[in-house]
C-alpha angles and dihedrals in degrees: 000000000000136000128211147198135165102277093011139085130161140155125237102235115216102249093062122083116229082248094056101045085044095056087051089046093059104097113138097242091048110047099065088049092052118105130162130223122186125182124248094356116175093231097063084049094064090238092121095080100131108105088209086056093049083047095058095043096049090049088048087052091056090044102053085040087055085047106051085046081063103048097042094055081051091045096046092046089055095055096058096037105091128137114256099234094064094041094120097050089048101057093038085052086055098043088046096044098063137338117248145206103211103213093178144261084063099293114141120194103197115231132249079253097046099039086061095050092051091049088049092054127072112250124244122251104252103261117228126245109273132175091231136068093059126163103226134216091219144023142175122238124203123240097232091053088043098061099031081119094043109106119200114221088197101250091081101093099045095047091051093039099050101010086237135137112207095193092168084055099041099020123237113307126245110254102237142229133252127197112221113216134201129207097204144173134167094213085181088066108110090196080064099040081059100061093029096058103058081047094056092045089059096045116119076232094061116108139197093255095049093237104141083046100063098032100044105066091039094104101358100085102013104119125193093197089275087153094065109056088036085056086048084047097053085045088056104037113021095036099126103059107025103135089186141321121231135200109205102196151168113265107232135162100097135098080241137348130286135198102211085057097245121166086359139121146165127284106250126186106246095227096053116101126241114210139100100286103043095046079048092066096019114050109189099206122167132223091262088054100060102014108115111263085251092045085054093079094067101055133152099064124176090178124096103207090057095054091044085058091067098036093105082069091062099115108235132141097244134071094212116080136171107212103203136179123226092252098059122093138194098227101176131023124300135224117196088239084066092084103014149341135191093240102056096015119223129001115239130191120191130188125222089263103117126188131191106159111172096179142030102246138203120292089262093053094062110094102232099197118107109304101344093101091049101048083040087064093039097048080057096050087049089054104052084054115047103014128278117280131126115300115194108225113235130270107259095243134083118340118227113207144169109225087219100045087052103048081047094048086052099045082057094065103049096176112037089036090057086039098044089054087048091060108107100190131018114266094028083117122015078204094080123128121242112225102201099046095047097048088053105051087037083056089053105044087039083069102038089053094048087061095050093042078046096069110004092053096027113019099036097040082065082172094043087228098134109252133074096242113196096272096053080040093060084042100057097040079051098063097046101037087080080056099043084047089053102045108022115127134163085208105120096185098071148050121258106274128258112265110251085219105047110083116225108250106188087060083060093048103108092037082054102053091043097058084043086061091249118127104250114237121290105190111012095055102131090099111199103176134342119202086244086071088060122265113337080232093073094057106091097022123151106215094176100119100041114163132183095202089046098039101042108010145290107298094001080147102057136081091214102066092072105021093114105031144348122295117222096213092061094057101117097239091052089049079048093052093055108051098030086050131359092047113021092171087066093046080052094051091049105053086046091060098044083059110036088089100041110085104206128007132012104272095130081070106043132093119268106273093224109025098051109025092159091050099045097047092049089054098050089055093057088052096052086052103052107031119125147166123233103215127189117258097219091104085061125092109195113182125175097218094220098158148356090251095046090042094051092050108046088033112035108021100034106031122018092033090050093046100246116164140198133195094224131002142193128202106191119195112238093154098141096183136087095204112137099219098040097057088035088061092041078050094059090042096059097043080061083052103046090037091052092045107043111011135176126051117294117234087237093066139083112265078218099057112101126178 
């Protein structure tokens, strides 16, 4: 038997049951193209009158529908159900068993090549349903596997523990350097449109009418040579640190794609240069050059957050990246610290946007407007992780990363991470991680937990037994209770209040840098918080209904809970487990209150020095990796370019002709019309714009390229 479709045909082999080819069959763009047609059937004839035999036939129809449904959900949950730590072998098994052509929704339609491989390989007996090799959506990852590629230069501990640079004993340090990297795409290119639009036919967000096809791409890949004057602005302002920039693009140049990379190549901007020296400061990859093996698979991809889900694998020689848009632009001079030092890690901005979602609602329940489904599903996942509490959303400029905190971020989230590099465009699911999102608040609850494991798993567990006895249980109520003294309020309304006795670090940021040898910030210097200061989760904490029975267990306080055997509760991954996670105000508060009577660094939360090396080291690693800096937004100059006339009036008239300036701004294309004379006048109102802004010829471009 065959079945066909428009463009499809393929046999259905022997060793595989009608259920099973049907389940592989059910991708939403083939199945309303599917007919059968079988020779000499007795229904075409006209012998099947009986209407008890139409009866029966029509019941064993539905029957056999409702079953392959079944089967397929089970199916599907199968196939994304593996065990992490055999994720890599997973995905290289799948990549090796049979090329595929993805065709969305997670649909696969295995290739000529592959069909005869798969003829040619004994088929694997069906495995039955089992509660184990599950892909999750979380895991945890330990500490000591999470720094193995931290290296410690030797002034580390002093500087977390004290919160003190002894530049006369380690020297002065080396101000670093930072890639800048593009996710960029030239959406006028008909070379791209080429490979772009099968693609789109083929898309689960495709319609009848064609309607997603002709309104998505309206304003999503135009480009008004916005790359162009951000790459001039990096060469003016950020000169003196730039490690590389780097241009992450489409591959274009065949009739289709193809993923050998045949006749293909990638997607360059016809200005930019192309010698020695240029391709020396600005490397062009393309997605297959820098995509995971597994990820691979996937390409090609038109959507950014899935290409921002594999930027950590973009080979460079530094750790510290700003990931930018093309419409974002350096408007003043930089200083490294900017974006990061190695003193107080990477800079974050966050807007007032706040998400705490605890459950996956209803359809009607996702928010469907830019990124808001996106940060909705990864403020769950968050959640599920680290415990639920309110997560800002980030401001919309460059992003500053660390390459190992991402890939470690990612790693954390198996599944959404393998399924977010899989969507092809952006909306196919509303389930998709957000990169960004996700890396920023990991980075901040990385270094908040390390704290807690720090002296609830290390410092209190003074035996290392375990479990917090009675004695390590006084101990440890003994340390907080100064803090809880200090900072204690029933007053619900506001946050606990600021210790008379910590000094505000993030108020001594740019002194301290200086004395270290670093050039202080120039533009982001509104400084909200510094992880010296503690996690920025505990900032704004209200401790006003502290508990030692809630925060700690039932009891916690008392000899007798524990005078004839051991609680469980009291075991230290179980106290862990509880303020890390299950109440992750109490985990706050308590951290506040550790603090509130140390003047400068964290020491009250380390490991001992002596007593626990091993412990101590591994920590301070941690801390070196996740350690970050919240910046105010107010440098920063965000428009949505909706007209000429809107765009002449809030950009020319009131800003650039009355000299106003901004450390860092972002024009973002919201031009919903395919009119050829109104984007062509937007066009001539941003190149006064550009022009006004960042004039003169970079030393990247063709001395040929005209606008």
């Amino acid at each position: 038997m065959v079945w066909k479709g428009e463009h499809l045909s393929i046999p259905l082999h022997q060793s595989q049951s009608p259920i099973e080819y049907s389940v592989a069959m059910l991708s939403p763009r083939i199945l309303p193209r599917l007919f059968i047609k079988v020779p000499n059937s007795p229904i075409e004839q006209g012998t099947f009158t009986s209407r008890r035999l139409r009866r029966i036939l029509c019941l064993t129809c539905l029957f056999a529908l409702v079953w392959v449904m079944v089967e397929k959900r089970w199916g599907a949950a199968q196939s994304e159900g593996q065990n992490y730590s055999t994720l890599e072998l997973m995905r290289q098994a799948a990549l090796e068993s049979n090329p595929s052509q993805w065709v969305g929704g997670g649909a696969v339609v295995m290739s000529q090549g592959g069909e005869e491989k798969a003829r040619s390989r004994p088929k694997p007996a069906k495995e039955e349903p089992t509660l184990y090799h599950v892909l999750p959506d979380v895991i945890r990852i330990p500490f000591d596997e999470a720094v193995q590629d931290v290296k410690l230069d030797g002034w580390e501990d002093e500087w977390f523990s004290s919160g003190r640079y002894n530049v006369e004993k380690n020297g002065p340090l080396a101000e670093p350097k930072i890639d800048f990297v593009y996710n960029w795409v030239n959406g006028t290119d008909e070379a791209f449109k080429d490979i772009r639009h099968p693609f789109e036919l083929e898309s689960p967000l495709n319609d009848r009418e064609g309607k997603w096809i002709s309104e998505h791409s309206i304003n999503r890949y135009r480009d008004w040579d916005e790359l162009r004057y951000s790459l001039r602005s990096l060469d003016v302002y950020a000169k003196g640190f730039i490690n590389k920039i780097q241009l992450l693009v489409n591959s274009v140049g065949g009739a289709s794609y193809e993923k050998n990379g045949k006749n293909m190549r990638p997607q360059r901007p016809i200005w930019l240069k192309d010698d020695e020296n240029t391709n020396r400061h600005v490397q062009v990859l393309n997605h297959e050059s820098f995509f995971r093996e597994q990820e691979k698979a996937c390409l090609p991809t038109f959507n950014s957050l899935s290409i921002e889900s594999q930027i950590f694998m973009t080979p460079s020689s530094t750790d510290q990246l700003v990931a930018l848009s093309d419409d974002m632009f350096l408007g003043m001079p930089h200083a490294a610290s900017d974006f990061y030092s190695p003193l107080f890690g990477h800079t974050m901005g966050f807007k007032a946007d706040h998400y705490n979602v605890k459950r996956l609602g209803g359809k009607d329940s996702i928010p469907s407007f830019g990124e808001k489904p996106f940060v909705y599903y990864t403020s769950y996942l968050l959640n599920h992780r680290f415990g639920e509490r309110n997560r800002h959303v980030q401001a919309h400029f460059g992003h500053s990363v660390s390459r190992r905190v991402m890939e470690e971020a990612m790693a954390s989230f198996p599944q959404p991470s393998a399924k977010g590099a899989c969507e092809r465009f952006r909306g196919e699911s509303k389930f998709q991680i957000y990169p960004w999102f996700a890396s920023f608040h990991y980075t901040i609850e990385r270094f908040r937990e390390a704290l807690i494991w720090s002296f609830i798993m290390s410092r209190s567990d003074a035996n290392s037994d375990g479990y917090l006895d009675w004695t390590e249980r006084q101990h440890l109520l003994e340390a907080i209770e100064p803090g809880w003294r200090l900072l204690s309020t029933k007053d619900a309304s506001k946050p606990a209040a600021q210790s008379p006795v910590r000094e505000r670090m993030y108020y001594k940021l740019p002194q301290i840098l200086q004395k270290a040898g670093l050039q202080p910030p120039k533009v982001n210097v509104n400084i909200l918080w510094t992880s010296l200061d503690g996690p920025e989760t505990i900032r704004n904490i209200k401790c006003n209904d502290f508990s030692v029975d809630k925060c700690f267990g039932d009891s916690f306080a008392s000899s007798l809970s524990d005078a004839t055997s051991a609680n469980p509760d009291f075991s230290a991954s179980n106290i862990f487990s509880r303020l890390s996670y299950q109440h992750p105000q109490c985990g706050d508060c308590l951290l506040k209150f550790m603090l509130a009577s140390q003047p400068r660094g964290l020491e009250p939360l380390l490991p001992p020095r002596d007593a626990k090396p091993r412990d101590r080291e591994v920590i301070v690693k941690a801390l070196k990796k996740y350690q970050h800096t919240v910046i105010d937004t107010d440098a920063m100059k965000f428009v949505m370019i909706k007209d000429a006339e809107q765009a002449e009036t809030e950009l020319l008239e009131r800003t650039i002709r009355k000299g106003k300036a901004f450390g860092q701004w972002c024009l973002n294309d919201d031009v919903m019309t395919e009119s050829a004379e109104q984007v062509g006048r937007v066009r001539d109102v941003m190149a006064q714009v550009f022009e006004g802004l960042w004039p003169g010829r970079g030393r990247w471009e063709r001395d040929e390229y005209d606008l």
